[in-house]
C-alpha positions, 0 to 999 in steps of 0.5 A: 442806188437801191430801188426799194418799195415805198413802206407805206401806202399812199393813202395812209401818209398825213403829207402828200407833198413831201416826204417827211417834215424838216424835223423828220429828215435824217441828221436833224439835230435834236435835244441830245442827238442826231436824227438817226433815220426817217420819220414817215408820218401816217394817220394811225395803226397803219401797215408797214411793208417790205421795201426789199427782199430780205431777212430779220435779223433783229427784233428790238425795244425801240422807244419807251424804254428806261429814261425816255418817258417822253416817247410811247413803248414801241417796237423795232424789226431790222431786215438785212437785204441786199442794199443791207439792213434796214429798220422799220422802228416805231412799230409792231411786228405782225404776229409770227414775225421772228428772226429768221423769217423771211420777207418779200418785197411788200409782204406786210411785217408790222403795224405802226405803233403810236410813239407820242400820246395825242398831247404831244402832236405838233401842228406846227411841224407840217404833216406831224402825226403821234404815229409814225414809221422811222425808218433807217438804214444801216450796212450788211452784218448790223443786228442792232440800232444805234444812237447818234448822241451830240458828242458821239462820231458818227456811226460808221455803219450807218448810212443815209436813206434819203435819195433812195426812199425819196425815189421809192416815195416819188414812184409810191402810188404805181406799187400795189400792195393791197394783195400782200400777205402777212407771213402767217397766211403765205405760208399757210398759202404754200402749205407748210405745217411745220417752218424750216428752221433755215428758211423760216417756210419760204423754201429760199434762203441768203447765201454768202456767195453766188455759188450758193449750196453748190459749194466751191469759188463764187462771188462774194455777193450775198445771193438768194437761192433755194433752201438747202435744208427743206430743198424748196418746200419751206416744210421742215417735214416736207423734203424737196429734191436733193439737188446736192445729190442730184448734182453728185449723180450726174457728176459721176455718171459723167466720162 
């Protein structure tokens, strides 16, 4: 089971009993569909936090579309890691937040953005809050969202997050994130001026294999690693050490 970070900070949920309401939980059926995540009720705007390492590898219009006037305009960042790609829908991203940008656990990435308009709060749904962060959970290599109507099989790249966000839920108030940056001020922080395009400023990238920028047979397990494009320095202007050509003069200085 993954060990994620809870999302959100304690004080922020509207419920401290329980995770979610009966209507929140993943799978309850709906008008049309199935609930494809978990709904994390919060008092406002609240920020939304890393529960993993990992990569955006989407950012999409969630709700509020064509068709869907009964929602408010809201926003969507997908995150693939190593327990796969999460979603933390019905929000705003933070500005600077793009695909490609890398996230450590708890690094702010969004705010929580209003999905219903205050007439449409629901007292009689314990804890229910116009604001709220959907939370999903989906397999390695997805790079969009999915809807699960009545008549639809059930998506075979989707998975239940329920076991593993109840725990993180349950160990939420020993996690401090009040000293997370946001994107924009960790790479100010590191110094870099100018991205790497392959690791988006934070001088690791996710490789397919456990050999990494070494090259050859390795494990087929995705695996961080130094970026071997700005060699750890996250500036595209700013060159590390080569360790490609490191690791190619001691190879021949060798017998």
């Amino acid at each position: 089971m993954p060990q994620w970070t809870f999302p959100i900070k304690s004080e922020d949920l509207t419920n401290q009993e329980r995770l979610t309401s009966e209507y929140g939980v993943f799978g309850h059926k709906r008008s049309y569909y199935y609930h494809q995540g978990i709904d994390i009720y919060v008092t406002g705007k609240s920020r939304v936090f890393a529960a993993e390492d990992g990569i955006v590898v989407a950012i999409e219009d969630f709700t509020g579309g064509p068709g869907e006037e009964h929602w408010l305009y809201t926003q969507a960042v997908l995150v693939e890691g190593a327990s796969g790609v999460l979603n933390y829908g019905e929000v705003k991203p933070v500005r600077g937040l793009e695909v490609g940008s890398y996230l450590r656990r708890g690094m702010h990435l969004a705010n929580v953005s209003p999905v219903l308009p205050p007439e449409k709060a629901r007292p009689d749904i314990m804890g229910h809050s116009t604001h709220m962060l959907h939370f999903e959970w989906y397999e390695t290599g997805t790079r969009e969202s999915v809807r699960w109507n009545h008549e639809d099989p059930y998506p075979s790249n989707l998975k239940d997050p329920t076991v593993p966000l109840t725990s993180a839920w349950e160990l939420r108030n020993s996690v401090e994130l009040d000293k997370t940056l946001t994107v924009r001020e960790f790479l100010a922080w590191r110094g870099v001026v100018t991205p790497c395009p392959s690791c988006a400023g934070m001088g690791t990238m996710l490789y397919g294999s456990t050999s990494t920028w070494r090259g050859g047979l390795g494990g087929a397990a995705m695996t961080y690693d130094v970026c071997r494009v700005c060699w750890g320095t996250g500036d595209a202007n700013r060159k590390g050490t080569d360790l490609e050509k490191v690791t190619e003069l001691l190879e021949s200085t060798k017998g």
